[in-house]
C-alpha positions as CSV (number, residue, x, y, z in Angstrom):
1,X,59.4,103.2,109.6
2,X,55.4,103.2,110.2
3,X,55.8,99.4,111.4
4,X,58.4,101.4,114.3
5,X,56.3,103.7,114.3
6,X,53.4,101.4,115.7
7,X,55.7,99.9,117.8
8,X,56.8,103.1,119.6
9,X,53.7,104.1,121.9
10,X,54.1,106.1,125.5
11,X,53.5,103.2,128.0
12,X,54.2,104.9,131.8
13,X,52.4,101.2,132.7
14,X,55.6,99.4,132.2
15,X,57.8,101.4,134.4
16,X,57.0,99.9,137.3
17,X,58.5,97.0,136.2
18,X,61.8,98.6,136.5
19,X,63.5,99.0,139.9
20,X,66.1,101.7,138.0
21,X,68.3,101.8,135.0
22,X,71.7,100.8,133.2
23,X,72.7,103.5,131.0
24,X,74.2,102.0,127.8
25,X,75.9,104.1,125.3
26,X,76.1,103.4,121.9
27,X,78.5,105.3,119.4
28,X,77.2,104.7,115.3
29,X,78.2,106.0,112.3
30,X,76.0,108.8,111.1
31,X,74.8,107.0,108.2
32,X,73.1,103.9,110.6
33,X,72.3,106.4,113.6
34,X,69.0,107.1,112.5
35,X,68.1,103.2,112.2
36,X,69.8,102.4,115.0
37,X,68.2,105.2,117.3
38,X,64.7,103.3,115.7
39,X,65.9,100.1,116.8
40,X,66.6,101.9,120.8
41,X,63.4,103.0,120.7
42,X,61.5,99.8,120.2
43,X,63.8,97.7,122.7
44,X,62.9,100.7,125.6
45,X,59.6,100.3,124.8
46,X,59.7,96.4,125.5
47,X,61.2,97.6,128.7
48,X,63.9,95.6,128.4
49,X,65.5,94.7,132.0
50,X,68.8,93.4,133.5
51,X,68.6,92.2,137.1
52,X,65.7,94.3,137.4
53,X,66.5,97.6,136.3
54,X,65.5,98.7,132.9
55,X,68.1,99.3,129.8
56,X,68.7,103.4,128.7
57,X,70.2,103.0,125.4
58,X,71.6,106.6,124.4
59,X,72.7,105.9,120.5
60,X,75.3,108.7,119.5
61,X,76.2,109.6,116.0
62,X,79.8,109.5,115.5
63,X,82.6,109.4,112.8
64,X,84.5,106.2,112.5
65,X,87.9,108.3,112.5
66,X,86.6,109.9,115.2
67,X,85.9,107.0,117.6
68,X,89.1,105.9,116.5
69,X,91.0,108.5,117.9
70,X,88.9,109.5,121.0
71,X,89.1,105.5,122.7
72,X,92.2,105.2,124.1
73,X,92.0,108.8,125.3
74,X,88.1,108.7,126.7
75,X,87.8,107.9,130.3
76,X,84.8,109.9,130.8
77,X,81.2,108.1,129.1
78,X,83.1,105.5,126.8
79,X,80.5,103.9,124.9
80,X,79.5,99.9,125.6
81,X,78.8,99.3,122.0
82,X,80.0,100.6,118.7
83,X,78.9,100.2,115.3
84,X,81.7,101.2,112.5
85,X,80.8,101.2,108.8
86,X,83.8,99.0,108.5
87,X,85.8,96.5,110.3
88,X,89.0,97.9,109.3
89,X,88.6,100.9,111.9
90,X,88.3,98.1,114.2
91,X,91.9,97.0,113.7
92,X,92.7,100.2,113.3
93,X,91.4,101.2,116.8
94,X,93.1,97.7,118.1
95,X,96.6,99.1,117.0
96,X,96.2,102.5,119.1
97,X,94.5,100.8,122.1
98,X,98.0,98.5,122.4
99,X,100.0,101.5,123.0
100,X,98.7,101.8,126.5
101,X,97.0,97.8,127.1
102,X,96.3,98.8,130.9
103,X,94.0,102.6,130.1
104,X,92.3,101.7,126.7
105,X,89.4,99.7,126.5
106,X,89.3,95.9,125.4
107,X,87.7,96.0,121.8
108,X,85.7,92.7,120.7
109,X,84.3,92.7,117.3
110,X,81.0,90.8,116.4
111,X,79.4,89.9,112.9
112,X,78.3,92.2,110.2
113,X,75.0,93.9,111.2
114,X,74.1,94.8,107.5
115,X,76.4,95.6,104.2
116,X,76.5,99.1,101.9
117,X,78.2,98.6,98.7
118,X,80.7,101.1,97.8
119,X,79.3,103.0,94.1
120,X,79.7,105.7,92.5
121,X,77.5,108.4,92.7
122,X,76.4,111.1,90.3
123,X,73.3,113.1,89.1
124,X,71.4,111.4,86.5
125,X,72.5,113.9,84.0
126,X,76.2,112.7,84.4
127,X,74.9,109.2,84.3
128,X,73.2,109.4,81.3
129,X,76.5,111.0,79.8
130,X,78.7,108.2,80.5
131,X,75.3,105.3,79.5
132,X,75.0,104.5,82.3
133,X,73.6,101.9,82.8
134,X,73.9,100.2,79.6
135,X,77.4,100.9,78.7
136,X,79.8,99.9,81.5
137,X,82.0,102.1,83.8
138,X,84.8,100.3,85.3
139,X,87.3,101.6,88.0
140,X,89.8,101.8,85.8
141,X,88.4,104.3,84.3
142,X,88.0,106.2,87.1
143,X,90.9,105.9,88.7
144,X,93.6,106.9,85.7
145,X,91.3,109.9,85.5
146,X,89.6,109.5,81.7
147,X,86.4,109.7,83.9
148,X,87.4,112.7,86.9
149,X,86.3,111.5,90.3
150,X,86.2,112.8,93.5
151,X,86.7,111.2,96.8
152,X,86.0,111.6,100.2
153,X,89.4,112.7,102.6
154,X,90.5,108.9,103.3
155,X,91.9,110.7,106.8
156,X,88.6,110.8,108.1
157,X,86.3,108.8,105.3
158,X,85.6,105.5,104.5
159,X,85.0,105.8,101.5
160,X,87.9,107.7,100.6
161,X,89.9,104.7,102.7
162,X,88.5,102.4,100.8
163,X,88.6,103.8,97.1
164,X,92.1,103.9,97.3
165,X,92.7,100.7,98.3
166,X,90.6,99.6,95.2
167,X,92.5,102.0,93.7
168,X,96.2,99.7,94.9
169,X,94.6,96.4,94.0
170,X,94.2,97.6,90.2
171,X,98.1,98.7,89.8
172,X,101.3,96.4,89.9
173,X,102.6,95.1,93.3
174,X,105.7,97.2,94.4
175,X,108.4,94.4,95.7
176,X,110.3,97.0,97.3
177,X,107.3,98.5,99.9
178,X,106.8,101.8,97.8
179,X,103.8,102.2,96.6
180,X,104.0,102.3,92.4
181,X,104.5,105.7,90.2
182,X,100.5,104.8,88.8
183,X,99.1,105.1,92.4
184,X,100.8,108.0,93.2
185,X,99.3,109.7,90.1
186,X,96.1,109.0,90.9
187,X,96.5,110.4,94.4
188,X,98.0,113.2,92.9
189,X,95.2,113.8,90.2
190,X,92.4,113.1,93.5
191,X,94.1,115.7,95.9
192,X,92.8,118.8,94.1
193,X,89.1,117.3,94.2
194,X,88.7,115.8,97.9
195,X,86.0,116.2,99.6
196,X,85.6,116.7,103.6
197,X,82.5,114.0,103.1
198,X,80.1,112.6,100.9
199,X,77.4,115.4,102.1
200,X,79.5,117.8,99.9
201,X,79.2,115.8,97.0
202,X,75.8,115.2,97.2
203,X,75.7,119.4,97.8
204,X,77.2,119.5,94.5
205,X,74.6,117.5,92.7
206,X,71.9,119.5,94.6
207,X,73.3,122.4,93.3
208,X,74.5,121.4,89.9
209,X,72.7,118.4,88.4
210,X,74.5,118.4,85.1
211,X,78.1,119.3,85.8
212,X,78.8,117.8,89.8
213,X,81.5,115.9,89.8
214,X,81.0,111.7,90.2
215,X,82.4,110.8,93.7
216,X,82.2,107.4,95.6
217,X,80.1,106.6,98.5
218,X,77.7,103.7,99.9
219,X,74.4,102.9,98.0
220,X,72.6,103.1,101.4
221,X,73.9,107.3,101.5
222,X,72.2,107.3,97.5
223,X,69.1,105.7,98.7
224,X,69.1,108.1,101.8
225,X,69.9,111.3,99.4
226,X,67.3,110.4,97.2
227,X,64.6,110.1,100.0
228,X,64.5,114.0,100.3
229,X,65.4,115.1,96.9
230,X,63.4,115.9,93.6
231,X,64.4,115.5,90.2
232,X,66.9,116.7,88.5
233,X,68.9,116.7,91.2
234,X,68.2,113.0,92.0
235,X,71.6,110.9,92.6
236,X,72.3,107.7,90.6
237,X,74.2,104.6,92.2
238,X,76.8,103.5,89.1
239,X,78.3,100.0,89.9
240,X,81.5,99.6,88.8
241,X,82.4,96.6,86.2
242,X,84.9,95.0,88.1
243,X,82.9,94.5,91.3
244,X,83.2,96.7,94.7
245,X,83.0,95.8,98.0
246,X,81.2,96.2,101.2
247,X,80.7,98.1,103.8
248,X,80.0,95.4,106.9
249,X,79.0,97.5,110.0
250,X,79.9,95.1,112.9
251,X,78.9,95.4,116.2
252,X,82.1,96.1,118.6
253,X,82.0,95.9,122.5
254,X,83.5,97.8,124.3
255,X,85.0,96.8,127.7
256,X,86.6,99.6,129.8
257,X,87.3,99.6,133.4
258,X,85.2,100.3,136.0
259,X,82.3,100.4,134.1
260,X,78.8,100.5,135.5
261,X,77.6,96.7,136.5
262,X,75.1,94.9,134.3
263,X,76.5,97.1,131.0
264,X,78.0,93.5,129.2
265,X,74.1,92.0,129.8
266,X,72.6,95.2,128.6
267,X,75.2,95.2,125.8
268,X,74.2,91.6,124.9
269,X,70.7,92.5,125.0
270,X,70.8,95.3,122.9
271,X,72.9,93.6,120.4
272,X,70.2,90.8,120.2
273,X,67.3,93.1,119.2
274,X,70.0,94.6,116.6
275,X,69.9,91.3,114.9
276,X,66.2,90.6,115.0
277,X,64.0,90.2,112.7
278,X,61.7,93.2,113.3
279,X,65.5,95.7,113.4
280,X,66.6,93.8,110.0
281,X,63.4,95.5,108.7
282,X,64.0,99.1,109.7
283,X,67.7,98.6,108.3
284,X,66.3,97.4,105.1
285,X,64.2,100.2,104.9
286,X,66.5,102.4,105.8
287,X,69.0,101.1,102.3
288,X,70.5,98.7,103.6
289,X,71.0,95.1,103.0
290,X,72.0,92.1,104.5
291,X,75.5,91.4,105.7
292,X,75.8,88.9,102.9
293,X,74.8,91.9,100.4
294,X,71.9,90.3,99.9
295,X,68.6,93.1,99.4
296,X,65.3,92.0,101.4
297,X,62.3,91.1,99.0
298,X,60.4,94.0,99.7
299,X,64.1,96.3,98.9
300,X,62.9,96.8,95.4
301,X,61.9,100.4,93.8
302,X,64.4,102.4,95.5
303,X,65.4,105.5,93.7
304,X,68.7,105.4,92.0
305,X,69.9,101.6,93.0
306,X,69.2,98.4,91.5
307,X,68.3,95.7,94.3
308,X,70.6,93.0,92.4
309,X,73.8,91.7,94.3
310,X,76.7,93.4,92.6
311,X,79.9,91.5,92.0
312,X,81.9,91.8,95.4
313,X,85.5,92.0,96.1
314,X,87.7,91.5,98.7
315,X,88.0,94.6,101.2
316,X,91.8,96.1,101.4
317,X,93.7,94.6,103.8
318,X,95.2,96.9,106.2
319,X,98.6,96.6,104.7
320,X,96.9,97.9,101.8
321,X,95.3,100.4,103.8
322,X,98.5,101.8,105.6
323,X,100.6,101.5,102.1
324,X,97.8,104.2,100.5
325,X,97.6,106.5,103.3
326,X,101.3,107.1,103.9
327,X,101.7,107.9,100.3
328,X,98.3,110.0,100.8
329,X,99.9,112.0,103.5
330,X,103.1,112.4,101.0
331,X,101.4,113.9,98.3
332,X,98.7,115.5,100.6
333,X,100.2,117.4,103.7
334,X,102.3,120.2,102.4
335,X,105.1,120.6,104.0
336,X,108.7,122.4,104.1
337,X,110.9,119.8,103.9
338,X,115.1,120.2,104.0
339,X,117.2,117.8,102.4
340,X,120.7,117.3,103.9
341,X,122.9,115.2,102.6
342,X,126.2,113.3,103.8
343,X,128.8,114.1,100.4
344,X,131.7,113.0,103.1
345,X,134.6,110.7,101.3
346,X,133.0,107.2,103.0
347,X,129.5,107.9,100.8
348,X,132.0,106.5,97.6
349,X,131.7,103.4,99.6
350,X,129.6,100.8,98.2
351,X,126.3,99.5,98.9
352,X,124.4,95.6,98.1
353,X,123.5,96.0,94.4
354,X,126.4,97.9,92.9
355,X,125.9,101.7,94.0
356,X,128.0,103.6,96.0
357,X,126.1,105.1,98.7
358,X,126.0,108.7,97.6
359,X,124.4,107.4,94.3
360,X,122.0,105.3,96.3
361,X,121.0,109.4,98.3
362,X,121.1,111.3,94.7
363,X,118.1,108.6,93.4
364,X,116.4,108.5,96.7
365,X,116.2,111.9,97.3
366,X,115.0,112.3,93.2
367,X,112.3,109.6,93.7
368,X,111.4,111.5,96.4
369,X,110.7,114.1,94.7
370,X,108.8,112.5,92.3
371,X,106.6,111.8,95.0
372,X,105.3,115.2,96.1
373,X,103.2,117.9,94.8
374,X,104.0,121.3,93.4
375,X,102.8,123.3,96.7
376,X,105.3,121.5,98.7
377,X,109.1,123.4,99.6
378,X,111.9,121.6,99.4
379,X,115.5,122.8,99.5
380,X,118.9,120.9,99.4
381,X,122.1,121.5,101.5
382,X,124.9,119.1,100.8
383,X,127.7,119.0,104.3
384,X,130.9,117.5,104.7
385,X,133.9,119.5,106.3
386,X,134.4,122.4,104.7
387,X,131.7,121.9,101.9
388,X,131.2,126.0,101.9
389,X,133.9,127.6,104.1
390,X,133.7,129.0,106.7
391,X,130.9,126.2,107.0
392,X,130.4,122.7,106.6
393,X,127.6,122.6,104.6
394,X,126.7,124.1,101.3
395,X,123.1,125.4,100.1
396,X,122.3,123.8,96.6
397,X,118.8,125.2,96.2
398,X,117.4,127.5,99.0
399,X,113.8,126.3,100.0
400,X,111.0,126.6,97.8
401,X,107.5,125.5,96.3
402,X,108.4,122.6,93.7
403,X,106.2,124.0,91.2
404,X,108.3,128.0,91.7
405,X,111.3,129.4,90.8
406,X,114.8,130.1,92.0
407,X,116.7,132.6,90.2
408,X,114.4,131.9,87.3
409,X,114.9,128.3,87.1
410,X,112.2,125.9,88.2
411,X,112.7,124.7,91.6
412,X,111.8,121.2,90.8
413,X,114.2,121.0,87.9
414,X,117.0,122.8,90.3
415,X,117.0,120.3,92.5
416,X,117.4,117.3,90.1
417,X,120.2,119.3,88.8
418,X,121.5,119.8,92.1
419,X,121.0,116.0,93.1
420,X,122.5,115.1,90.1
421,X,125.6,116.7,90.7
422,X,125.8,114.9,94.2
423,X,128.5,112.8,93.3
424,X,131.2,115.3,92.5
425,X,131.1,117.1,95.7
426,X,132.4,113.8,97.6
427,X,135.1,114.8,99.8
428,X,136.4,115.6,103.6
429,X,134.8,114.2,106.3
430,X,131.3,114.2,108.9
431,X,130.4,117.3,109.9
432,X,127.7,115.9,111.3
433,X,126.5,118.3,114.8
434,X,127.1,121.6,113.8
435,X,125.4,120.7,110.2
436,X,122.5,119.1,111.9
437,X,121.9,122.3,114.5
438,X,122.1,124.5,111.3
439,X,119.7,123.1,109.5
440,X,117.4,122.5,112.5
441,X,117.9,126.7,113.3
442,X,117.4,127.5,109.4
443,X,113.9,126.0,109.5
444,X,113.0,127.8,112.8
445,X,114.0,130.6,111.7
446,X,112.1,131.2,108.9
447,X,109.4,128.5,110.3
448,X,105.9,128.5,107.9
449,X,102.9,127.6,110.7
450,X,100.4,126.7,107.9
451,X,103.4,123.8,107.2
452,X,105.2,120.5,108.0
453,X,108.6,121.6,108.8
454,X,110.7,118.4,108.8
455,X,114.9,118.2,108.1
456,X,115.5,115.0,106.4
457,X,119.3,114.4,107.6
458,X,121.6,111.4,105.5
459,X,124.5,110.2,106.3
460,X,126.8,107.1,106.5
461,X,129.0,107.8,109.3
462,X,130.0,109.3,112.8
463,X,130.7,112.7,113.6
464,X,134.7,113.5,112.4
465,X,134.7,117.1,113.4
466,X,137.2,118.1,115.9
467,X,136.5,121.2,117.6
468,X,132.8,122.1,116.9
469,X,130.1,120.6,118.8
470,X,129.7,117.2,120.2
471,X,126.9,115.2,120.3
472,X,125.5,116.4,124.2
473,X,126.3,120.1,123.4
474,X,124.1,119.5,120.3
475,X,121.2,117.8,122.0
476,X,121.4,120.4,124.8
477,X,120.7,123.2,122.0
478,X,118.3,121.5,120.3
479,X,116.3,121.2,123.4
480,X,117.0,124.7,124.5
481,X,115.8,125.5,121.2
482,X,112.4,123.6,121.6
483,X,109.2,125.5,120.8
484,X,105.7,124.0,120.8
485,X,104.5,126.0,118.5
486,X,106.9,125.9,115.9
487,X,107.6,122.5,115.6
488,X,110.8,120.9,113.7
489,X,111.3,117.7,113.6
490,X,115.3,116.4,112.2
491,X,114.5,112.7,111.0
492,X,118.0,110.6,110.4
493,X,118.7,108.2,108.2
494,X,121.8,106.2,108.2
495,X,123.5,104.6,104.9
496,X,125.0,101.5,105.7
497,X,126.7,99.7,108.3
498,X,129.0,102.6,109.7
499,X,125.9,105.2,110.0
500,X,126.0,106.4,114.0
501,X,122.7,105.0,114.3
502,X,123.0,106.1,118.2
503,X,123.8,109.9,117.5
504,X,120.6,109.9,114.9
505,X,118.5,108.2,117.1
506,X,119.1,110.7,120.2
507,X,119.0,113.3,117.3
508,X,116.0,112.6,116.0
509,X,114.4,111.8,119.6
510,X,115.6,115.5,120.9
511,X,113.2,117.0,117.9
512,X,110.7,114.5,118.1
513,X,111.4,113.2,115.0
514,X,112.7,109.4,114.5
515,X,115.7,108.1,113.2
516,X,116.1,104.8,110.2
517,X,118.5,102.3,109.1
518,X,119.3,101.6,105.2
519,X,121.1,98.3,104.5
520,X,120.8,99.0,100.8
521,X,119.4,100.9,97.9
522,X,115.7,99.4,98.4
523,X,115.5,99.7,101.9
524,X,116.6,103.5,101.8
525,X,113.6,104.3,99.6
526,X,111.3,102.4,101.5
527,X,112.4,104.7,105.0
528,X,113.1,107.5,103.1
529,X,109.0,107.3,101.8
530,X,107.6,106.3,105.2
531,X,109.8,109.2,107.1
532,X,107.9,111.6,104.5
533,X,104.8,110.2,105.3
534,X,105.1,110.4,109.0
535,X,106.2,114.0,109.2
536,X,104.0,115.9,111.8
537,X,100.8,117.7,111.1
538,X,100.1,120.9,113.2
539,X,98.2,122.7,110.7
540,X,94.7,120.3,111.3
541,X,93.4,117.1,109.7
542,X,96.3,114.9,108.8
């Protein structure tokens, strides 16, 4: 910083050599602002120039997630450049960008800048509890909770993202799409300790040296911590045995429409001074290393790390990535979910691999289940004509919190029993309109606003109701029934070949929910988890 320092002297000299300027805007993640900004400083004082007027780099510190979200929507001072802690926002980005190809801006990602392990962090105290670093710690150990860990919301957080997709790579591979019962427990033993960032858990040790909870973050945030902090609240970097993996800051241009002339030279000038020689320093000095992982000679002392390449793994793909953070947003959002389910005489029919289909809804919906927290209401209606004169459809367990009671029995355990009985209600045929407004009025009505409020509607055929409502007098009252700010989403499924996918899908679309298709037993579970994990979040951060 002193050699910047140096570097950074008020020259009024050189401005003459500029005619004007080219504003360039450059969006980086908080924890390489401050190094970056270092690195705008010394190109401005070279008075960089582009056709004669001189380059104003303006470096913003922002969120990942938040760029993420704010490109395809930003038509008003987009940045030229941005610098992620991690490619996989970049793909990410890429995936909302297509949604509107002719608006959103043209993303084009460049090499690695520098690299951040991902390590575990904790106060020394809790360090020297687990032996570290003479006895090992592995992931494993972290993740099936002998060791309780923290993490960072994956929503929003890298690190979180990432953790869990280490997290994956340790467990069996799910044929079937789902991700396995062992991941799911480890989300559901994470959720009560997340953390809105890595600031907090630093906080923590701050506060509490010798009983802060271990959490994951980069090395470079440990070697940043410790710069301002004493003992004993100094932070520890712990390696894990089985390797880790990088954080790769590329650079990513950003091409949008009618941008000011001379921004892609500006951009390419900028991003040559990011990889020189003199910025590799302040990066390095700063906690970083090379994009290889590789720490500069001079990178050793630094409190709490050890300058030694740790053993690297391969970063989570992004279909590991998506896998972790639908089931995140299962066992995360809490939600108010109704179950209603098709117990017509065609769900005896059978399905690929030896169930009939009302056997193939009973385990569904139990896995389902199985899936979710204690703080999340579900109830169960089962409909086919007649089911509960003078109505279609019968309430099994009225909605509640899976961890409560109904009528002193457990919900969670009333529903099983309930699901389990499915079978022996089989009988009459598809009520399917009036059932599907009821439900949709039922949640309305008695709408929670601090909730997901979602009906999960299954079935395996076309409406067989004569007299009732039809299928436009249904979507005409679910529109007229519409509310912004109680929103209730009916997401279909349909069991086999005969399902009226058409009805679901104009259904679903008149709620703004979405409708799916089952073929068979595996398929159902796989749209049955990713409807769950797509339900709508109006309550903040999903």
């Amino acid at each position: 910083m002193l050699a910047v320092g140096g570097v950074v002297v008020a020259n009024t000299a050189n401005s003459v050599r500029c005619a004007g300027q080219v504003p360039l805007r450059v969006a980086v993640t908080p924890s390489a602002a401050t190094a970056v900004q270092s690195v705008a400083d010394a190109f401005e004082h070279d008075q960089t120039s582009v056709n004669g007027q001189c380059v104003k780099v303006s470096v913003v510190s922002e969120g990942s997630a938040d760029v993420v979200q704010s490109l395809p929507t930003r038509p008003i001072d987009p940045p030229a450049l941005w610098i992620p802690d991690s490619s996989l926002w970049v793909s990410t980005a890429q995936g909302l960008d297509n949604k509107d190809p002719v608006n959103s801006p043209k993303l084009t990602e460049h090499p690695s800048l520098a690299s951040s392990p991902l390590v575990v962090a904790a106060s020394t105290a809790q360090a020297d509890k687990l032996g570290w670093p003479k006895s090992p710690v592995s992931w494993q150990r972290l993740v099936t909770g002998q060791t309780p860990i923290a993490i960072t919301d994956p929503l929003t957080n890298t690190e979180g993202v990432a953790t869990l997709g280490l997290a994956q790579g340790l467990l069996p591979v799910q044929s079937n799409g789902l991700p396995p019962q062992e991941l799911i427990a480890v989300l559901l033993r994470l959720r009560g300790t997340t953390l809105n960032s890595v600031s907090n858990g630093f906080d923590n040790i701050r506060k509490d040296p010798a009983n802060a909870l271990l959490f994951t973050t980069t090395e470079q945030s440990v070697v940043s911590y410790n710069v301002t902090t004493a003992a004993p609240a100094k932070a520890v970097a712990i390696y894990p045995a089985e390797g880790t993996v990088l954080f790769d800051y590329p650079v990513v241009r950003v091409n949008t429409r009618g941008e000011v002339n001379g921004t892609d030279q500006a951009a390419a000038a900028f991003e040559q001074e990011l990889r020189s020689a003199r910025s590799a320093g302040i990066f390095s000095a700063a906690g970083f290393r090379d994009s290889k992982g590789t720490a500069s000679t001079s990178w050793g002392g630094k409190d709490g790390v050890q300058a030694a390449t740790p053993p690297l793994l391969p970063a989570p793909s992004a279909a590991q990535v998506g896998t972790v953070l639908r089931a995140w947003n299962v066992v995360h959002l809490d939600g108010r979910t109704l179950a209603v389910i098709d117990v017509s005489g065609s769900m005896t029919s059978p399905m690929p691999g030896g169930q009939n289909r009302i056997e193939v809804a009973r385990d569904g919906a139990l896995a389902a289940m199985a899936l979710m927290p204690d703080s999340t209401y579900v109830g169960l209606w089962a409909f086919s004509q007649q089911q509960g004169p003078p109505n279609d459809w019968k309430e099994l367990v009225p909605l509640g919190p899976l961890g409560g009671k109904v009528n002193g029995v457990n919900q969670r355990f009333a529903l099983q029993q309930a699901a389990t009985g499915l079978p022996a209600r089989v009988r009459g045929g598809t009520a399917l309109y009036d059932t599907a407004f009821a439900a949709y009025e039922t949640l309305k009505d008695d709408f929670d606003p601090t909730k997901v409020n979602a009906v999960v509607l299954i079935t395996d055929g076309k409406n067989e109701k004569n007299g009732g409502l039809d299928l436009n007098g249904l979507l005409q009252m679910l529109r007229a029934q519409t509310d912004p700010t109680k929103p209730v989403q009916i997401i279909g499924i349909g069991l086999g070949p005969d399902a009226d996918m058409n009805a679901l899908n104009a259904i679903a679309a008149a709620t703004g929910g979405k409708a799916y298709p089952a073929a068979d037993a595996a398929s159902f579970r796989g749209v049955l988890f990713d409807a769950l994990s797509r339900r709508p979040c109006n309550t903040g951060p999903c």
